[in-house]
C-alpha positions as a LaTeX table, in Angstrom:
\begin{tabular}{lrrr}
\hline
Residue & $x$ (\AA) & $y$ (\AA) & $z$ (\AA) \\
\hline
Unk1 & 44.14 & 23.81 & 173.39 \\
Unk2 & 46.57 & 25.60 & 175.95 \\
Unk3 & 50.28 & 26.74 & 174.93 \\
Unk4 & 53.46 & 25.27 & 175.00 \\
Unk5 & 55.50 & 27.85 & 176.83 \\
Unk6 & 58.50 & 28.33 & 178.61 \\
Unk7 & 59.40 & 31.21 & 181.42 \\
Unk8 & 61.86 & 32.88 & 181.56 \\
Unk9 & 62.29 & 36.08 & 183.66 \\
Unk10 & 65.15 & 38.64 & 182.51 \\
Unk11 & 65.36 & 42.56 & 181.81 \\
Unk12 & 66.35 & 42.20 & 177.81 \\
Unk13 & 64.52 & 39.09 & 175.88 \\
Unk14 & 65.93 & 37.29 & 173.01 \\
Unk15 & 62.88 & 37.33 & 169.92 \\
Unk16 & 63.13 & 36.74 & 166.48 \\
Unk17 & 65.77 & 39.41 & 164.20 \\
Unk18 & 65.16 & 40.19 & 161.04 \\
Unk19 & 62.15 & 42.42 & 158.50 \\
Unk20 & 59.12 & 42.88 & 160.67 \\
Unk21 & 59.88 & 40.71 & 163.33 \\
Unk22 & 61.14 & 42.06 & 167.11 \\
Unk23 & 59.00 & 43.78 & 170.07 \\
Unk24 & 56.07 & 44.64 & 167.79 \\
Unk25 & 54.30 & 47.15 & 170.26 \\
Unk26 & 57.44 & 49.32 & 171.90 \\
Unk27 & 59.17 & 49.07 & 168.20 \\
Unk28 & 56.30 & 49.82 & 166.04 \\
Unk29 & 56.75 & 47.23 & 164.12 \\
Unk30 & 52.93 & 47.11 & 163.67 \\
Unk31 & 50.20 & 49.43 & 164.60 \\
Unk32 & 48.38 & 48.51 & 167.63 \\
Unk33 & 45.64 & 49.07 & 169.68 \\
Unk34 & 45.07 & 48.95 & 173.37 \\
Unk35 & 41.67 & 48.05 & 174.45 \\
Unk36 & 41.43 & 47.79 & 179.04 \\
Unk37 & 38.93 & 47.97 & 181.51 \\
Unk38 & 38.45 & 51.00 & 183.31 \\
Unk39 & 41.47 & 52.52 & 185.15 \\
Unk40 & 41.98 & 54.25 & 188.25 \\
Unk41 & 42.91 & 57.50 & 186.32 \\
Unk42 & 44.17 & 58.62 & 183.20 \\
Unk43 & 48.14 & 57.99 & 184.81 \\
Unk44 & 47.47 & 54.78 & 184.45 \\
Unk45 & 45.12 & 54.00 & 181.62 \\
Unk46 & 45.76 & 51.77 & 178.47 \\
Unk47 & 48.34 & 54.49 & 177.40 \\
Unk48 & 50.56 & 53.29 & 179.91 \\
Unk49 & 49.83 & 49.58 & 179.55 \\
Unk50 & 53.27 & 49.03 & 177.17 \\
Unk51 & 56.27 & 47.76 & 178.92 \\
Unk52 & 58.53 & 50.06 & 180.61 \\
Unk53 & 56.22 & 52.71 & 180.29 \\
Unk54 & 55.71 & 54.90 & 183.41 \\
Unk55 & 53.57 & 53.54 & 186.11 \\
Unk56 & 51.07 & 51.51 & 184.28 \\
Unk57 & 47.74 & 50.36 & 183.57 \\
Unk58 & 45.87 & 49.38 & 186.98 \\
Unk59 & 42.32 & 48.79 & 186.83 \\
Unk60 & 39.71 & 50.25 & 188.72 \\
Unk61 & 37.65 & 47.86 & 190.04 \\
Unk62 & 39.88 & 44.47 & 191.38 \\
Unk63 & 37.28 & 41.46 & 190.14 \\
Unk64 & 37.83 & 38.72 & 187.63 \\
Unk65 & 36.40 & 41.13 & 184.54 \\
Unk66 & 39.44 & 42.91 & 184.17 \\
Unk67 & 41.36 & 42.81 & 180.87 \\
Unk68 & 44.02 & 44.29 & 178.38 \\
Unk69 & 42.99 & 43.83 & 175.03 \\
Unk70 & 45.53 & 44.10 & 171.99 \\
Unk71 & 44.40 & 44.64 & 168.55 \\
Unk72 & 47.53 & 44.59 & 166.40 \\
Unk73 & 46.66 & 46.37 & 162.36 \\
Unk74 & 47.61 & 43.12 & 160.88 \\
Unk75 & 47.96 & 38.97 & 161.88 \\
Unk76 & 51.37 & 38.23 & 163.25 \\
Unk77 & 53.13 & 35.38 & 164.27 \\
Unk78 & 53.48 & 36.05 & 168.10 \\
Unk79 & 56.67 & 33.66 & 169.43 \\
Unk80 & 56.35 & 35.11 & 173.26 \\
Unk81 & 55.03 & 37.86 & 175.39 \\
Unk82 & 55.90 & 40.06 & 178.38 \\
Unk83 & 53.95 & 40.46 & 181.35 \\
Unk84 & 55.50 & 43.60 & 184.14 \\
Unk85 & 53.47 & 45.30 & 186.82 \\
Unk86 & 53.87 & 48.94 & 188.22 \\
Unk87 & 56.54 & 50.94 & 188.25 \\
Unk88 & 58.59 & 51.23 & 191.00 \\
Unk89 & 55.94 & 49.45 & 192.86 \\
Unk90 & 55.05 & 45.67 & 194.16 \\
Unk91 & 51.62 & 46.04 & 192.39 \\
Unk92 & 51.92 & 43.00 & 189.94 \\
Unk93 & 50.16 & 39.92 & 188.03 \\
Unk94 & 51.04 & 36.74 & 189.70 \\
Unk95 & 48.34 & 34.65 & 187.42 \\
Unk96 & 46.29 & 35.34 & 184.51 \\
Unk97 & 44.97 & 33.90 & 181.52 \\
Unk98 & 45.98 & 34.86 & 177.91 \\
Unk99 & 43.64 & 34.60 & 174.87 \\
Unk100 & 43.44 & 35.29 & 171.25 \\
Unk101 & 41.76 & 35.70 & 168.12 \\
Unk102 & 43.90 & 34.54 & 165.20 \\
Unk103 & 42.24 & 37.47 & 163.31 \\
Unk104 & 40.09 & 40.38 & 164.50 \\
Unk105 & 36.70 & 39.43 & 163.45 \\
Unk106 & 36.81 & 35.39 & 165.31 \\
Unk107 & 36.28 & 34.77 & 168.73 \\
Unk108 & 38.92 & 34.34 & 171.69 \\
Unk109 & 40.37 & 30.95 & 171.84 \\
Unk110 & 42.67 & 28.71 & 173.23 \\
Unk111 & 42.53 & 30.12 & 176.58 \\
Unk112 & 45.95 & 29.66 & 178.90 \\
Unk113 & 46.23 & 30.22 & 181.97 \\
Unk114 & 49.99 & 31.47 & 183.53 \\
Unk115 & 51.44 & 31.67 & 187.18 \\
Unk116 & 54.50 & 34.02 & 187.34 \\
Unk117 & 56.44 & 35.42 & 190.51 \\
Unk118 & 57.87 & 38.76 & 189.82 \\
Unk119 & 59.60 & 40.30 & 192.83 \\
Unk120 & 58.65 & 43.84 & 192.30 \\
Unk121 & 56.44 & 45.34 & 189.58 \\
Unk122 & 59.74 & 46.67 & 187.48 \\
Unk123 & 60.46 & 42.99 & 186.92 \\
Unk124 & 59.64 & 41.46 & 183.29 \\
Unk125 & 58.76 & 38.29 & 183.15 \\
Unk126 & 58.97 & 36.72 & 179.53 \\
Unk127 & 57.11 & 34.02 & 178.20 \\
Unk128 & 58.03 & 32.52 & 174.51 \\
Unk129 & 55.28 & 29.94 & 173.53 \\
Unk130 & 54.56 & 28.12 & 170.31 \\
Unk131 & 54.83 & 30.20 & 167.14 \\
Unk132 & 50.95 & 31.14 & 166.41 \\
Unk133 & 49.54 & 33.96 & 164.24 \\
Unk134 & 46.96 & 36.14 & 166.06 \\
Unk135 & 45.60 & 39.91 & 165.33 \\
Unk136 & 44.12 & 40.14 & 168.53 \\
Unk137 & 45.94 & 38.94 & 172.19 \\
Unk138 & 44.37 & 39.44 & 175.26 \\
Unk139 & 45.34 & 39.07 & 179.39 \\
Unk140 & 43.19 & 38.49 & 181.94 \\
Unk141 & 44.44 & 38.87 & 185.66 \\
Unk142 & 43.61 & 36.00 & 187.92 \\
Unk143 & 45.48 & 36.73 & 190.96 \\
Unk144 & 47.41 & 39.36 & 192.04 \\
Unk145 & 50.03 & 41.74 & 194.54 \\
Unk146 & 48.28 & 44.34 & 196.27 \\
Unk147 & 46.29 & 45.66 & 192.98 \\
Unk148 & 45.65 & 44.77 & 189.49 \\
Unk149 & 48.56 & 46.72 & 187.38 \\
Unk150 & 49.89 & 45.69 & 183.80 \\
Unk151 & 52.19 & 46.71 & 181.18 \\
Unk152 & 52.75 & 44.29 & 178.42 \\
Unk153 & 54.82 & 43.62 & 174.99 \\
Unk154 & 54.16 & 41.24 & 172.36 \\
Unk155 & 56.98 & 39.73 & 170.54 \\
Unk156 & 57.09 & 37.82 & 166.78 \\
Unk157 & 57.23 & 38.86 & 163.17 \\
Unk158 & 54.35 & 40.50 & 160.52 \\
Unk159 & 53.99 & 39.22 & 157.12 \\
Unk160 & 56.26 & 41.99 & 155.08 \\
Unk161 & 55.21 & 42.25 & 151.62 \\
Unk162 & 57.08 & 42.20 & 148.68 \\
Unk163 & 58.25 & 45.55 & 146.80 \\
Unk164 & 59.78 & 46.11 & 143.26 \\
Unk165 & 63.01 & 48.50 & 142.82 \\
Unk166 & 62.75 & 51.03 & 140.63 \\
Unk167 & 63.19 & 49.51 & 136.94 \\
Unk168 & 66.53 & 49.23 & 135.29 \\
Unk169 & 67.42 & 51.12 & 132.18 \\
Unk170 & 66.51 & 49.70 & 129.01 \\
Unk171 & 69.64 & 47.34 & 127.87 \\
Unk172 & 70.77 & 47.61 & 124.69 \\
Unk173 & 68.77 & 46.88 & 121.45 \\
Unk174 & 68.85 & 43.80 & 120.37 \\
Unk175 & 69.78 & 43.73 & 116.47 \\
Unk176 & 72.72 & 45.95 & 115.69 \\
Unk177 & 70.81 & 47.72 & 112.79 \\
Unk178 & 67.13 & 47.62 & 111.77 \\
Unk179 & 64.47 & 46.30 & 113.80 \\
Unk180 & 64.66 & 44.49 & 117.63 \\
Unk181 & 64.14 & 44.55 & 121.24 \\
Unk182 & 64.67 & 46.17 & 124.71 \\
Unk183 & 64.55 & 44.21 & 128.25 \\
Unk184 & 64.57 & 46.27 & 131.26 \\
Unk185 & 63.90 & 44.55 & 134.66 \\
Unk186 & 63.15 & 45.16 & 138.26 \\
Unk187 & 63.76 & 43.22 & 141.51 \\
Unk188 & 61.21 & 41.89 & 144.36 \\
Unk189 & 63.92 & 43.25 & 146.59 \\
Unk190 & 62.52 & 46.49 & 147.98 \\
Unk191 & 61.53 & 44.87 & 150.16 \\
Unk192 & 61.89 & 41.43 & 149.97 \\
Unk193 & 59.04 & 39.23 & 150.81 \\
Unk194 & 59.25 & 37.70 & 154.45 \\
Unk195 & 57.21 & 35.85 & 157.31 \\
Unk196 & 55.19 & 34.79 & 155.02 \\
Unk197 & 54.29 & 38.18 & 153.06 \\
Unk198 & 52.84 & 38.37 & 149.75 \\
Unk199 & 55.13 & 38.44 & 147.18 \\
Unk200 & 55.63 & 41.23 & 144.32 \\
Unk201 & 52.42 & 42.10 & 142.06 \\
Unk202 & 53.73 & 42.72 & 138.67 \\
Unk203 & 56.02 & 41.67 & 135.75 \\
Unk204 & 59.25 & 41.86 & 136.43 \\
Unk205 & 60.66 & 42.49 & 133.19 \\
Unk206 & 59.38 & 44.20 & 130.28 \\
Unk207 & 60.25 & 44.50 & 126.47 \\
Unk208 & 59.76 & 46.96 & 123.75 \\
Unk209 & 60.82 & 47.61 & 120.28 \\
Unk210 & 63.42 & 49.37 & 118.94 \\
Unk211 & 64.94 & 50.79 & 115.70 \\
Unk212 & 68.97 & 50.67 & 115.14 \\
Unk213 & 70.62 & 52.74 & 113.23 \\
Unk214 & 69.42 & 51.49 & 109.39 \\
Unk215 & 70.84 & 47.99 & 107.57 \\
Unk216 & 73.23 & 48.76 & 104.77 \\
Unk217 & 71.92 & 47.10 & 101.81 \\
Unk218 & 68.29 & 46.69 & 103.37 \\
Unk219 & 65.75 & 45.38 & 100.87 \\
Unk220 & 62.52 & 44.40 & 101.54 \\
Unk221 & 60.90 & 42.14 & 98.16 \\
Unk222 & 62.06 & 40.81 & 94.61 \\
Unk223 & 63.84 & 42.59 & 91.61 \\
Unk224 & 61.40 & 43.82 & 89.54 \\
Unk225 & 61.62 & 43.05 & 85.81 \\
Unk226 & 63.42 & 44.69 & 83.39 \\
Unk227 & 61.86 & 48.04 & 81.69 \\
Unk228 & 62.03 & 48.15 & 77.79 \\
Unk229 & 64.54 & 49.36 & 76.32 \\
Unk230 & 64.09 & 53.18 & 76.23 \\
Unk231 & 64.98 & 53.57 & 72.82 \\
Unk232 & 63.49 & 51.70 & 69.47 \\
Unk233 & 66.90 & 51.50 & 67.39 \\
Unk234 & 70.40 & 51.72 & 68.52 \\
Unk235 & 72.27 & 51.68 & 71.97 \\
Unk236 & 69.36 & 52.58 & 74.90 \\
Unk237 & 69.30 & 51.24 & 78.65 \\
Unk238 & 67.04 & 49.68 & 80.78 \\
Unk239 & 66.03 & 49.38 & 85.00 \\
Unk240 & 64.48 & 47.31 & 87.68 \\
Unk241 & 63.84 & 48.04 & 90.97 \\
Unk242 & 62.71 & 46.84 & 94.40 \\
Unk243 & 61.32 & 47.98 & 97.51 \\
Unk244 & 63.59 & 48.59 & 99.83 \\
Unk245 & 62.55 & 51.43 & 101.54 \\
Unk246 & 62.32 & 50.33 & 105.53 \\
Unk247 & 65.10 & 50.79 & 106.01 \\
Unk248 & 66.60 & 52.95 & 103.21 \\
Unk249 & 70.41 & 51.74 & 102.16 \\
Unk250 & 73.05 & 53.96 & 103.59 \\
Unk251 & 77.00 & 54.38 & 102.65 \\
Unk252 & 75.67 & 53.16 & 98.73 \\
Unk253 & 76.22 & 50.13 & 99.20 \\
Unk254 & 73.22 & 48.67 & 97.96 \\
Unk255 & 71.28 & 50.56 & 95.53 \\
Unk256 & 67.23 & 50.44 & 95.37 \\
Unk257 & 67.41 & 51.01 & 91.79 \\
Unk258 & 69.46 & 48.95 & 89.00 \\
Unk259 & 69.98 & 50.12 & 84.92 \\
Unk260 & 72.02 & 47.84 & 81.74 \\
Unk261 & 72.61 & 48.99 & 78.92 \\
Unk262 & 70.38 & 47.74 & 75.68 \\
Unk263 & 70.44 & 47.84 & 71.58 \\
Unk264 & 67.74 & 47.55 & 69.19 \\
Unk265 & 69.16 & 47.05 & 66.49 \\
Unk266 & 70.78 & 49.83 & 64.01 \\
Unk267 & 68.89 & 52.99 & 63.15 \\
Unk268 & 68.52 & 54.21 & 59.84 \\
Unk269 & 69.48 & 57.78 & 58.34 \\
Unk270 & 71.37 & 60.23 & 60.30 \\
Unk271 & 72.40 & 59.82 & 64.18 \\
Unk272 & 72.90 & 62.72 & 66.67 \\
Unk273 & 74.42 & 61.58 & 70.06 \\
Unk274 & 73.24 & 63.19 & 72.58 \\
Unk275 & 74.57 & 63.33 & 76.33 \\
Unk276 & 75.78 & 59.95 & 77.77 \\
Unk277 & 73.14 & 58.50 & 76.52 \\
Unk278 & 72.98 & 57.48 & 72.85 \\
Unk279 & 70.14 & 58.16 & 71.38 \\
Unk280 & 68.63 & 57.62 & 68.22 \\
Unk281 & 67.41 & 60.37 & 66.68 \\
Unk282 & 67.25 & 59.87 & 62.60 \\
Unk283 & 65.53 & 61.50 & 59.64 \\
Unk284 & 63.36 & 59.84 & 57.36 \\
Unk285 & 64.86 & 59.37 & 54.10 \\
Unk286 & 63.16 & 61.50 & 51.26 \\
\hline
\end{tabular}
């Protein structure tokens, strides 16, 4: 199945703007690498095969085996390519064949075959074709002005994967006193998925616990009951208390710990007060 493409020859092409997209070999968009046939010398091997380089890649031998081969580090949707001869030269492509391999490990397919007519080998000629994704692209010459001589550029956008921002502080916990929680959060944003790119791996958000400053009043189970009375005649006092230890009351406003006041009944012989607490302390009559 052959392209849908449309030529267009100018200096400056129009591609696709945006995260990972533009001229994906001269920009570095994506790492790259340039496979051709042998070349007349190393001034114009496959290190000169990018457009606007100097001079060029020109093959050796001028048969229909001759090829530029480029293996880009990751798939990429290619929207249009360039094809430009030698510099300052009228050694140029008029027709070849372009190929790929929608990853690096198929075969070559859909096979297209392109006539151009540059008028010197400083001229780009740019062809957009149908949005496809391919990790490898290669160009065959066909035909040809006075020797076989390349440079090329690839144009399109790589999948750019998600990446979180650094996380957020942790707001603010969530009870004013005793126990809660903390959110902090991060955004897919750094960079934003695009072209297709995987988006972020990971939680955005996260909670934890947290301790306030302590409740006033806290308590944590049931009054207990009421002690005896700690006295067997007269005016004693009694307590009760409850757990209420996580947190502990602050300010006194609550108190962990109640006591009342108690009688039983009136003691005999002689009473001694003692303290502020009356206690009965009597002789036994003779």
């Amino acid at each position: 199945m052959s392209f849908n493409v449309f030529l267009v020859m100018f200096l400056i092409p129009r591609y696709s703007a945006g995260p990972g997209c533009g001229a994906l070999l001269t920009q570095d968009i994506v790492s790259k690498t340039i496979i051709a046939t042998r070349s007349l010398n190393s001034s114009f091997d496959e290190t000169h095969a990018l457009v606007n380089s100097s001079n060029g890649w020109c093959s050796l031998e001028l048969d229909p085996n001759q090829r530029i081969v480029v293996e880009l580090g990751k798939v990429a949707t290619i929207t249009g390519f360039d094809i430009q001869g030698r510099s300052s030269s009228n050694q140029y492509i008029n027709k070849f064949t372009m190929s790929y391999k929608a990853t690096k490990d198929r075969y070559f397919q859909d096979y297209s075959e392109f006539t151009v007519s540059p008028s010197s080998g400083d001229e780009i000629v740019h062809v957009q074709v149908n949005a496809t994704n391919m990790q490898v692209v290669g160009f065959f010459p066909i035909l040809y002005n006075e020797h076989i001589c390349m440079r090329v550029e690839l144009y399109g956008c790589v999948p750019v994967d998600g990446g979180y921002t650094p996380w957020s502080a942790w707001n603010s916990c969530s009870n004013l006193c005793g126990n809660g929680t903390q959110r902090r959060h991060r955004e897919c944003s750094s960079p934003a998925p695009a072209n297709n790119g995987q988006r972020c791996v990971g939680n955005s958000t996260e909670t934890r616990g947290c301790v306030n400053r302590p409740c006033p009043g806290a308590d944590e189970s049931e009054w207990s009951e009421w002690t005896s009375c700690n006295v067997t005649c007269g005016n004693g006092s009694q307590s009760r208390s409850r757990n209420c230890t996580n947190p502990r009351p602050i300010n006194g406003v609550k108190s962990c710990k109640e006591y009342r006041t108690c009688r039983l009944g009136e003691c005999e012989g002689n009473i001694i007060l003692s303290g502020p607490t009356n206690y009965c302390l009597y002789f036994l009559r003779k």
